[in-house]
C-alpha positions as CSV (number, residue, x, y, z in Angstrom):
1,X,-194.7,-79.8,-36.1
2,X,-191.7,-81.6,-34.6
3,X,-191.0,-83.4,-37.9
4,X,-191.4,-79.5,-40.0
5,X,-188.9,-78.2,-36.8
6,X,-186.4,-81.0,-37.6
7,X,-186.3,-81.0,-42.1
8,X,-186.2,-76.9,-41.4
9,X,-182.8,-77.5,-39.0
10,X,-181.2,-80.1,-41.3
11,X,-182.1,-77.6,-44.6
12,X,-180.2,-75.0,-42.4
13,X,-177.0,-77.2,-41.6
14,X,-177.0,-78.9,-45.4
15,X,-176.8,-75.3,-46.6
16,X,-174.4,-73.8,-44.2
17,X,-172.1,-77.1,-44.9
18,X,-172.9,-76.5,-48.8
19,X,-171.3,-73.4,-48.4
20,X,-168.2,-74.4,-46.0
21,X,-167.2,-77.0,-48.7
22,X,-167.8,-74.5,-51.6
23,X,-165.1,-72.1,-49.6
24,X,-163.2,-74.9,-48.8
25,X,-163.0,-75.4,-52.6
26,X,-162.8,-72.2,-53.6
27,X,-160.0,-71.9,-51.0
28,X,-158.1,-74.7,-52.0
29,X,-158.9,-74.0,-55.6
30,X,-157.5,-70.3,-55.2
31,X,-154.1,-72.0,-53.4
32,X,-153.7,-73.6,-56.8
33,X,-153.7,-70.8,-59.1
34,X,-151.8,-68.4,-57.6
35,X,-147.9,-67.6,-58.2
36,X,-145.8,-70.1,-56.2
37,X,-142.9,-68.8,-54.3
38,X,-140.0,-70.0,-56.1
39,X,-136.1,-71.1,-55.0
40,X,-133.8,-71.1,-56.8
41,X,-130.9,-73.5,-55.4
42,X,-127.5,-73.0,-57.2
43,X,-124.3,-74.6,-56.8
44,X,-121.0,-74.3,-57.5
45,X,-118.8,-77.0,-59.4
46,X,-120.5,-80.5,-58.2
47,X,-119.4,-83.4,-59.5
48,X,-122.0,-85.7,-61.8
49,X,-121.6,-88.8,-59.6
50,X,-122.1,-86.6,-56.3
51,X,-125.7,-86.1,-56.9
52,X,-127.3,-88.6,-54.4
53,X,-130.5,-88.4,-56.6
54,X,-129.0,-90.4,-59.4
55,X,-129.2,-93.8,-59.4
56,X,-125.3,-94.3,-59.5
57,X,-124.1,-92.1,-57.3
58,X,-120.9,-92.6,-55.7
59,X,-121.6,-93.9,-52.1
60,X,-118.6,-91.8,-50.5
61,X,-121.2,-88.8,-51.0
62,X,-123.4,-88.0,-47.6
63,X,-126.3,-85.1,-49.0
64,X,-129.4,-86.6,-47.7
65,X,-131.2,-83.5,-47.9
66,X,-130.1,-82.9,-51.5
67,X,-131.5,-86.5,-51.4
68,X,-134.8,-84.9,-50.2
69,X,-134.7,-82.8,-53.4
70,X,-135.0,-86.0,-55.9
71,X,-137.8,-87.6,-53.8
72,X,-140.2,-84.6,-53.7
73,X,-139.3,-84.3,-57.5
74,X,-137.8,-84.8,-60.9
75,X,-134.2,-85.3,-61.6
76,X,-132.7,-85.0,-64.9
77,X,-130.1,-87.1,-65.7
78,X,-129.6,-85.3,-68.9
79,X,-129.4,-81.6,-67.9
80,X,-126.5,-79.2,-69.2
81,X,-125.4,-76.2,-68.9
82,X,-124.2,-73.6,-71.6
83,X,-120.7,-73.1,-70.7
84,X,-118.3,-75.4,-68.5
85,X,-117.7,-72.7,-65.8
86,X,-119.8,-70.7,-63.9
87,X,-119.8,-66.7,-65.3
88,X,-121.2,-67.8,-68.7
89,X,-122.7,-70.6,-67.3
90,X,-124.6,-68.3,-64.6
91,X,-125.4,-65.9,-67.1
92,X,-127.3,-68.3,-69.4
93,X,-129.1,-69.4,-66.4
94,X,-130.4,-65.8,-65.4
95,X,-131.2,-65.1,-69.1
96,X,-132.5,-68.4,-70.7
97,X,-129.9,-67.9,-73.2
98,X,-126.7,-69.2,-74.8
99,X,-124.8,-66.2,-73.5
100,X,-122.3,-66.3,-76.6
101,X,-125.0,-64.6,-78.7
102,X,-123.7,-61.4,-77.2
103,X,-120.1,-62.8,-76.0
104,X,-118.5,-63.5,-79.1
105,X,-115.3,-65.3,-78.0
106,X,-116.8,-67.1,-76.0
107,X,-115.1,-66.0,-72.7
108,X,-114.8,-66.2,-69.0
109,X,-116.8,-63.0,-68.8
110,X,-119.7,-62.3,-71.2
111,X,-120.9,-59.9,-68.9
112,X,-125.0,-58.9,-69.1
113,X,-126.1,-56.6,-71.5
114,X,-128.4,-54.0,-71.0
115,X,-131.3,-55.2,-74.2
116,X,-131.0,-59.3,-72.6
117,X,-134.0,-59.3,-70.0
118,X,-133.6,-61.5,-66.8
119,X,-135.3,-64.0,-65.0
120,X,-135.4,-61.5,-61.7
121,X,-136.6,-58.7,-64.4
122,X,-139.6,-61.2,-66.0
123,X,-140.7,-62.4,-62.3
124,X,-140.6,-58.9,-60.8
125,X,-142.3,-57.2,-63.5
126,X,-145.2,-60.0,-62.5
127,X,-145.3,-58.4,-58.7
128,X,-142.7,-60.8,-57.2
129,X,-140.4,-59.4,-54.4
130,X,-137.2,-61.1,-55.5
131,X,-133.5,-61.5,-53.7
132,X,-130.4,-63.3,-54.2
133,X,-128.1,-64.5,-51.4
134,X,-124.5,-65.7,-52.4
135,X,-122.9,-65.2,-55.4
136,X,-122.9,-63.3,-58.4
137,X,-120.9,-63.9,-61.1
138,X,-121.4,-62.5,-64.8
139,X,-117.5,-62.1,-65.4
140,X,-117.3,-58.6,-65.6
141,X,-116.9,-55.0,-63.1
142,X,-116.4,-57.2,-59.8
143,X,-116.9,-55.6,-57.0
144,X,-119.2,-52.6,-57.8
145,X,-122.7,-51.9,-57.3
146,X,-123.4,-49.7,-60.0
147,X,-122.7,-51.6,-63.2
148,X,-125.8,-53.8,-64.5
149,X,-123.9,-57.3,-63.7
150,X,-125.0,-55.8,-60.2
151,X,-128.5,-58.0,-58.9
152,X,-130.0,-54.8,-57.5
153,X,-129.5,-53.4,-61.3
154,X,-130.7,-56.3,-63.1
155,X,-134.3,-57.4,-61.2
156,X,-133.1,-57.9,-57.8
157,X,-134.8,-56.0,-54.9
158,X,-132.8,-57.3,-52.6
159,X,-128.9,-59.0,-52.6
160,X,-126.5,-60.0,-50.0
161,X,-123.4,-61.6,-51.2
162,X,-120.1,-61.1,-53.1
163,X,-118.9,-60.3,-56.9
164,X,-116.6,-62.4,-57.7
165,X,-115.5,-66.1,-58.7
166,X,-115.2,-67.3,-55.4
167,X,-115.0,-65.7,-51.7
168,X,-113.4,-67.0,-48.4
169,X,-115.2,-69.3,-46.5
170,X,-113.5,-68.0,-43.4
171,X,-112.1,-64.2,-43.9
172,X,-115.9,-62.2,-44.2
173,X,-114.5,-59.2,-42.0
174,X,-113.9,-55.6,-42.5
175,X,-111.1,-56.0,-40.5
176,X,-109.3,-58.7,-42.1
177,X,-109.9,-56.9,-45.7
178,X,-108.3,-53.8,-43.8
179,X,-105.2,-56.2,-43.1
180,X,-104.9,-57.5,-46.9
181,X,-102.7,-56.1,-49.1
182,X,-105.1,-57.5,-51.8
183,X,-108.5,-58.2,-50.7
184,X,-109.4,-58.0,-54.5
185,X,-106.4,-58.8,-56.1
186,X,-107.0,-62.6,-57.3
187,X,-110.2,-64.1,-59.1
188,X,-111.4,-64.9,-55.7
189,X,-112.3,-62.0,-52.7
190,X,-112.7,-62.5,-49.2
191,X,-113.8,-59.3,-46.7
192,X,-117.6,-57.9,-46.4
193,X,-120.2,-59.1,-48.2
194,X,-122.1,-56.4,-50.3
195,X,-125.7,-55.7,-49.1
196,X,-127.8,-54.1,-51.2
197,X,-125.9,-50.5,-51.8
198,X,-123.6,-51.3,-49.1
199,X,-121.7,-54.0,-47.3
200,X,-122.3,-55.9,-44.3
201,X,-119.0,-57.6,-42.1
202,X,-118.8,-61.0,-40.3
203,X,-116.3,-61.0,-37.2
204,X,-117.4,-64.7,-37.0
205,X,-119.1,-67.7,-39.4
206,X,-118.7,-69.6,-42.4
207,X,-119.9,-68.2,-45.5
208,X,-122.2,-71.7,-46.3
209,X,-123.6,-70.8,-42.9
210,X,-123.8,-67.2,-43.1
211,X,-125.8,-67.7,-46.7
212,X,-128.2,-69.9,-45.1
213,X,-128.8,-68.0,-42.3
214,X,-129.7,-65.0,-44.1
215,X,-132.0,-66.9,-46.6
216,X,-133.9,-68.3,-43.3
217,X,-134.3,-64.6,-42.0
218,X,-135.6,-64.3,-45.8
219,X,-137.6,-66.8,-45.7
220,X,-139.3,-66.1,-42.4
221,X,-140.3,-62.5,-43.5
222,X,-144.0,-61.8,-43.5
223,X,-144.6,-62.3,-47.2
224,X,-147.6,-60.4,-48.8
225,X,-146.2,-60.7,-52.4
226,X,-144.8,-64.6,-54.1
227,X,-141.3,-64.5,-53.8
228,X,-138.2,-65.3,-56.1
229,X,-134.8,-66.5,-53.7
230,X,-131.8,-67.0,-55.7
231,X,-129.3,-69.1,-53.2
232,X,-126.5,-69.0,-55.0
233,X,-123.6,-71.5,-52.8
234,X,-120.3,-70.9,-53.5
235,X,-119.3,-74.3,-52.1
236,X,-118.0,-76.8,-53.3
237,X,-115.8,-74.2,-55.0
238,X,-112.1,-73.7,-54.1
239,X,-110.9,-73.0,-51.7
240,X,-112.2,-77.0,-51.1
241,X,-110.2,-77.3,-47.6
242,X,-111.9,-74.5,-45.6
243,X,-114.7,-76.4,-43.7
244,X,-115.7,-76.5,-40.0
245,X,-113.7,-78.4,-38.0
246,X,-116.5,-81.6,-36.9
247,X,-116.6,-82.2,-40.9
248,X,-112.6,-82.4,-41.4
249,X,-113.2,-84.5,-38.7
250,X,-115.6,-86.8,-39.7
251,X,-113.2,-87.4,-42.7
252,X,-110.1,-87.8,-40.8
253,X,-108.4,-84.7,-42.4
254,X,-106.6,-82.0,-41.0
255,X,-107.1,-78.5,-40.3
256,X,-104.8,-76.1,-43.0
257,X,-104.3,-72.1,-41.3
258,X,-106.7,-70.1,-43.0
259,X,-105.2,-67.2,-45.0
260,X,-103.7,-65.0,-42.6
261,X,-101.4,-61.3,-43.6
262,X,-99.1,-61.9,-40.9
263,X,-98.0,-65.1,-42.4
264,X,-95.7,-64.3,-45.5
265,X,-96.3,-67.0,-47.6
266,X,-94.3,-67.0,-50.6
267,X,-96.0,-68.8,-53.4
268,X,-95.8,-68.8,-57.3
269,X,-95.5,-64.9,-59.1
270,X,-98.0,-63.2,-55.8
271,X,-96.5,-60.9,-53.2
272,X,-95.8,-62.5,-49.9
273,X,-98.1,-62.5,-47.8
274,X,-101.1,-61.6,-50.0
275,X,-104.5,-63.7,-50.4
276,X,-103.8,-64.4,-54.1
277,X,-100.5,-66.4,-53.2
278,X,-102.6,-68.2,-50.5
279,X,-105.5,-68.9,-53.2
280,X,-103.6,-69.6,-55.6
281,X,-101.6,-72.4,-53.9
282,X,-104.9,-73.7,-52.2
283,X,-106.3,-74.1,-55.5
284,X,-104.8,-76.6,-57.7
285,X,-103.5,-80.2,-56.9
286,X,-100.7,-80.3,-55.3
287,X,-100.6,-78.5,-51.6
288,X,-102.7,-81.2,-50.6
289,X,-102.4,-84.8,-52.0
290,X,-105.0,-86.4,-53.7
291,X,-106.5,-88.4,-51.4
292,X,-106.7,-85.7,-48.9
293,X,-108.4,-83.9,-51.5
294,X,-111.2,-86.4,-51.9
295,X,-111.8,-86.2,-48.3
296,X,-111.9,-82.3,-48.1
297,X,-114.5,-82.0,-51.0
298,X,-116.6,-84.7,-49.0
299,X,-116.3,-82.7,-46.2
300,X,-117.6,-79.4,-48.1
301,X,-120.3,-81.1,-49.6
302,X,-121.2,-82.7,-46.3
303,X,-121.7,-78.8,-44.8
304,X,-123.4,-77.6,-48.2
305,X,-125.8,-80.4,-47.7
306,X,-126.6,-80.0,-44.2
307,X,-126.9,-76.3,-44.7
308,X,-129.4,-77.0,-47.9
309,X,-131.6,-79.2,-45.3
310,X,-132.1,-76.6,-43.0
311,X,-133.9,-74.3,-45.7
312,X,-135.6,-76.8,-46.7
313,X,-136.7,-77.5,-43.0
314,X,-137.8,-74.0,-42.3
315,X,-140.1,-74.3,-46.3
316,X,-141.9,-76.9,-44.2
317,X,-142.3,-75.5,-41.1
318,X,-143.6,-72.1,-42.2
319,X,-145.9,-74.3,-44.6
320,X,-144.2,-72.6,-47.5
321,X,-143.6,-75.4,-49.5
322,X,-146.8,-76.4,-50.3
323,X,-146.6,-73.6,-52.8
324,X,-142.7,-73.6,-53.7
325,X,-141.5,-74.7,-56.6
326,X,-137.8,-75.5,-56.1
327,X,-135.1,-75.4,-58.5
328,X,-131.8,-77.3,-57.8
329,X,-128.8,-77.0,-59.9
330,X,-124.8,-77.1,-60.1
331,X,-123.2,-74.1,-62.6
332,X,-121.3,-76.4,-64.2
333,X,-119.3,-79.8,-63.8
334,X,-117.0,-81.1,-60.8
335,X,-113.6,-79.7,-61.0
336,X,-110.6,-81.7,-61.7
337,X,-108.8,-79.6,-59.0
338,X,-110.9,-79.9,-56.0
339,X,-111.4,-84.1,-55.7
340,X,-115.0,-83.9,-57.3
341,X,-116.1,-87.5,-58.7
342,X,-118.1,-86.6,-62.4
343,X,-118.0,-90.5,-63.5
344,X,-119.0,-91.7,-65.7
345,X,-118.3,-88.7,-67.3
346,X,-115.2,-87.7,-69.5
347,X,-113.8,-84.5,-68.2
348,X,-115.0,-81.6,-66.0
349,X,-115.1,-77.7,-65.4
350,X,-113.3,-76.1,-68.3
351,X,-114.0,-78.2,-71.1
352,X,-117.0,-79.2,-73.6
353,X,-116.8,-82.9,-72.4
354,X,-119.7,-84.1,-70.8
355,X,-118.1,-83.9,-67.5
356,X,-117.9,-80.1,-67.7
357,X,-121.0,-79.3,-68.9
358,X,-123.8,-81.9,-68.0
359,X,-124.5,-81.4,-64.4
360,X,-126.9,-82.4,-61.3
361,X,-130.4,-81.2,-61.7
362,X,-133.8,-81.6,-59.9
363,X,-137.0,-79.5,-59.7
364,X,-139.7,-80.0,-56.9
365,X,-143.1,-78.5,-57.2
366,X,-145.4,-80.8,-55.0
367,X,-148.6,-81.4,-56.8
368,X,-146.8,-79.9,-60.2
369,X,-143.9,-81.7,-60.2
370,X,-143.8,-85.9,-60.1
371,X,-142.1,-86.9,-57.1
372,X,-139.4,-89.4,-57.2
373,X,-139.0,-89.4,-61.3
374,X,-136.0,-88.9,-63.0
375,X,-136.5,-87.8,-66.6
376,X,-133.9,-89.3,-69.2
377,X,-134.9,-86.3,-71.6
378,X,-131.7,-83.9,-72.1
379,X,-132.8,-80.3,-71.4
380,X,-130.8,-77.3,-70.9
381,X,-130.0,-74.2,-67.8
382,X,-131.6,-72.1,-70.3
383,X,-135.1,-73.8,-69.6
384,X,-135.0,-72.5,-66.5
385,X,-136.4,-69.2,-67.4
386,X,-139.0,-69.9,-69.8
387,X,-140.1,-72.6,-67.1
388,X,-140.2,-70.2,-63.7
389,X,-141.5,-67.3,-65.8
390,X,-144.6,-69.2,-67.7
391,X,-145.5,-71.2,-63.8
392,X,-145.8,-67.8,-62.6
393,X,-148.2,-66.6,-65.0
394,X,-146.1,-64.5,-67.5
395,X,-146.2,-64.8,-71.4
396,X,-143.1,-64.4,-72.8
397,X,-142.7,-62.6,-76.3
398,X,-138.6,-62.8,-76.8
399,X,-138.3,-65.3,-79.7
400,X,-134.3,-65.3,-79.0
401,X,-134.6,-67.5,-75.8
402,X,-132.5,-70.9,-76.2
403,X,-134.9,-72.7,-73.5
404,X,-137.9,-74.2,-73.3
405,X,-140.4,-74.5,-70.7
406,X,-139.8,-78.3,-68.8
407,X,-143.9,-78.7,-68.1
408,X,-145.1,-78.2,-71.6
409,X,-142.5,-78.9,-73.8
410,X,-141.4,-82.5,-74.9
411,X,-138.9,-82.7,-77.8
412,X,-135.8,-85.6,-77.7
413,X,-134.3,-84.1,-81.1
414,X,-134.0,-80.4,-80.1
415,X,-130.3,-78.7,-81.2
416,X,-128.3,-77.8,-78.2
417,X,-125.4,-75.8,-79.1
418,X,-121.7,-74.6,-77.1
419,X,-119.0,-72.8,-77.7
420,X,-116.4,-71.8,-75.5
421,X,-113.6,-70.1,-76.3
422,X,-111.7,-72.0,-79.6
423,X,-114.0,-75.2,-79.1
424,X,-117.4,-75.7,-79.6
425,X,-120.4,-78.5,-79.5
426,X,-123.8,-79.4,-80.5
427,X,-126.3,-82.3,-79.5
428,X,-129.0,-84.0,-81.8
429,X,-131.0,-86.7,-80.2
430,X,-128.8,-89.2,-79.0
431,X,-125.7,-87.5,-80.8
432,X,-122.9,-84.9,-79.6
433,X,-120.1,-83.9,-82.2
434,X,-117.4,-81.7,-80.7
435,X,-113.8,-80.5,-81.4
436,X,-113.4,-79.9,-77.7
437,X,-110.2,-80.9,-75.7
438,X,-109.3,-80.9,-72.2
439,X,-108.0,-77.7,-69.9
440,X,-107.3,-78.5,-66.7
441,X,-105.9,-74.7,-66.3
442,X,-103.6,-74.6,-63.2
443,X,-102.0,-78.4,-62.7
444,X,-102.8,-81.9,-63.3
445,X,-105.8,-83.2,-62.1
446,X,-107.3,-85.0,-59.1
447,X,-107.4,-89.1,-59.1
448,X,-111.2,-88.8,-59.6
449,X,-110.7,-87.1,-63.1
450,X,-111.7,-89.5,-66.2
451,X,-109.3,-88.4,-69.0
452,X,-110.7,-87.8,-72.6
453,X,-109.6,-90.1,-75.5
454,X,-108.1,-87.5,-77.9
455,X,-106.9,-84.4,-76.8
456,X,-106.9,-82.0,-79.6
457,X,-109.5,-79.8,-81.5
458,X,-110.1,-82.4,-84.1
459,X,-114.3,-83.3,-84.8
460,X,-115.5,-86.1,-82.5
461,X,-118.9,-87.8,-82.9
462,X,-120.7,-89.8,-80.2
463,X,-124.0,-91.4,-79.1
464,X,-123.9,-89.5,-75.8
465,X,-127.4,-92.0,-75.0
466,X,-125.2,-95.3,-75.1
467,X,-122.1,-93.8,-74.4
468,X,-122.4,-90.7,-71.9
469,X,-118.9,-91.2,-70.8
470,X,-117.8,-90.2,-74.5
471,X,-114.9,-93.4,-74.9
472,X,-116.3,-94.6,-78.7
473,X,-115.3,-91.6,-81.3
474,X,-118.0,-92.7,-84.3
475,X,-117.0,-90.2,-86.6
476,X,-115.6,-92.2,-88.8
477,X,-118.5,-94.6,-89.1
478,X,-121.0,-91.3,-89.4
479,X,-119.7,-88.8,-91.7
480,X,-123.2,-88.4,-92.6
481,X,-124.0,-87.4,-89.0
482,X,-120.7,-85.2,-88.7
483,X,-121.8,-83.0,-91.5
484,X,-125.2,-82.5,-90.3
485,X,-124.5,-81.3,-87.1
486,X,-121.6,-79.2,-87.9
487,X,-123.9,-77.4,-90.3
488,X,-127.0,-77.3,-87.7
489,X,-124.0,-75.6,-85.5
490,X,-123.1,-73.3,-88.4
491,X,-126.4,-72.5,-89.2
492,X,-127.2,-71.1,-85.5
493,X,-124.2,-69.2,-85.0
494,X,-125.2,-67.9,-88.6
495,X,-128.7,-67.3,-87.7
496,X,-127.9,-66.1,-84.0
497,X,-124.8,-64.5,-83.0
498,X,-124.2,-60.6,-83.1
499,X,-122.0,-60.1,-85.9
């Protein structure tokens, strides 16, 4: 009886442990499948060589939570964007296409159509609640909140930021916009930041702050959909001195007076006193020397990365990240007027040169992603969309898109094409043929800046593989190679620009 008491107990437990472990794997089975949250970390103007991840780096850097970013996942050493500064750029990023399809010249502001679906539209549509925190910048109707370059008009439920190219880091008050002759008279703002249909002021803070802070309130929401965070930094971006005071100090620079009304500062074509004068003078070599300059992007970066790490800290504590899949990226290369370091890359922001266009890139996605790779492959922004979209779920139909999702797709001869403004550039396997030449814009550029080896619009061939810092022209030896990619080039804009 005793022994029929005990095999009818142990029949009991074995089944009622059975059935834990099949939840358990049902459980952890279900975890697997479903949409992961995603973030989408972008940046604004790092430099190539100030990417910690990469085994090069330059050592001056301190981003140990950007750091964090290459460990938990894969790097690409290859990864560029589709135009060499950020409106175009951002636009092919929210798109998954080369934005010159629609924006024939080529320009500063291609603007977003109404017939080009976004990546906030595609992941919405699939039931996430999406936001964006920071800026937006398609190059076109600044400032307004009914135009479709809006988020909220273009897949966002939710944004908090600024329209523009740049904002103060400082001056995020109504009443220092009510001071300013020009709160919106230069390509960068400073004032309220728009929320949603309205705008929201801060008497106190630092924008990098202010944009993490609101992500963490974000973040810490009760969450009963997947979620889709754009946090879009505009550091390192000018203006590169404006940085809390303990991270001047740690680089032994001095404070400069933020922009101030009262102050008249005279400066270039601007009216005194306005913030474009102030900008303006703030933003090109020269106000500050060029070792100073070093120091102050430093700084910047420093508070970027430190800010980064505390999003990444609250992803962990809330347990978040074990379903994340986190996107980092720069909008296009270092500036040559700001100190950022791109070796060894010719260039930077405003030109087709490597240095302008191929930027820092990682993606973490723990049990998705490898940890701690970095992938030689060259892949594009425009794989960004096609990659988010098809993790979460959705099936994508546009045969137009430029990208191609990163954790299916393998192809080391795939055409990438550019064009901005008069110059343009295409890549084959190991081979980039462009007629680009530099534009530094406003001045001449910081000490960091590689110069290119011809500066004109004649056709320049390299093996951007062997030679990424583009110093050995081979288009004499490869006329072969020459013609083929100019007509590959030909043949796209041929096949996919609106005529």
């Amino acid at each position: 009886m005793k022994q029929l008491l005990f095999l009818m107990v142990f029949a009991v437990l074995f089944s009622c442990n059975s059935d834990k472990k099949k939840n358990e794997t049902s459980s952890e089975d279900s975890a697997q499948n479903k949409q992961p949250n995603i973030l989408l970390i972008v940046v604004d103007d790092q430099g190539y060589a100030d990417f910690a991840p990469f085994d090069n780096f330059d050592t001056t850097v301190s981003t140990p939570n950007i750091a964090r970013l290459g460990k938990s996942g894969t790097v690409y050493s290859q990864a560029y964007v589709t135009a060499p500064v950020c409106s175009p750029s951002r636009a092919g990023i929210i798109t998954g296409k080369n934005q010159f399809r629609w924006d024939i010249p080529a320009s500063w502001g291609p603007g977003l159509p109404d017939d080009v679906k976004t990546l906030p539209e595609y992941l919405k549509d699939a039931g996430y609640k999406t936001a964006r925190i920071g800026k937006n910048d398609l190059g076109r109707n600044f400032h307004k909140n009914d135009v479709r370059e809006y988020p909220l008009n273009h897949g966002y439920d939710e944004f908090l930021g600024f329209s523009a190219h740049a904002h103060d880091y400082w001056a995020n008050s109504k009443s220092i916009q009510d001071r300013t002759p020009d709160p919106y008279g230069t390509s960068a703002a400073l004032g309220p930041l728009m929320h949603n249909m309205g705008e929201k002021s801060y008497e106190d803070g630092y924008l990098t702050d202010i944009l993490t802070n609101e992500s963490i309130n974000y973040l810490k929401q009760e969450h009963d959909k997947p979620f889709f965070l754009t946090l879009s930094y505009s550091a390192v971006h000018h203006l590169i001195h404006e940085v809390p005071k303990k991270y001047l100090d740690k680089y032994s620079v001095e404070e400069i007076p933020n922009y101030d009304p009262d102050n008249k500062l005279e400066y270039s074509h601007h009216e005194p006193g306005s913030y474009s004068a102030y900008y303006d003078k703030y933003s090109r070599v020269g106000a500050i020397n060029t070792d100073d300059l070093r120091k102050y992007y430093l700084a910047n970066l420093n508070c970027l990365d430190d800010n980064i790490g505390r999003v990444l800290d609250v992803l962990h504590e809330t347990e978040l990240d074990k379903n994340t899949l986190i996107v980092f990226i720069s909008d296009n290369g270092g500036s040559p007027l700001t100190g950022a370091n791109n070796a060894p890359l010719t260039g930077g922001k405003y030109s087709l040169w490597e240095g302008g266009i191929r930027v820092p890139m990682a993606v973490s996605w723990p049990g998705h992603v490898d940890a701690g790779k970095i992938e030689k492959q060259y892949v594009s922004a425009a794989d960004i969309l096609p990659t988010l979209t098809n993790a979460a779920g959705i099936t994508l139909t546009d045969q137009n898109l430029d990208g191609i999702d990163l954790f299916e797709s393998k192809s080391n001869d795939r055409l990438l094409v550019w064009k901005w403004q008069k110059t343009w550039a295409a890549r084959l396997g190991k081979w980039k043929l462009t007629n680009t030449k530099e534009n530094h814009w406003k001045s001449e550029p910081s000490e960091q800046y590689i110069a290119p080896i011809k500066d004109d619009l004649s056709l320049k061939l390299f093996d951007v593989e062997s030679d990424p810092g583009e110093r050995n022209d081979l288009s004499a030896q490869h006329p072969e190679v020459v013609e083929q990619l100019e007509k590959a080039y030909n043949d796209w804009c041929d096949a996919n620009i609106k005529k």
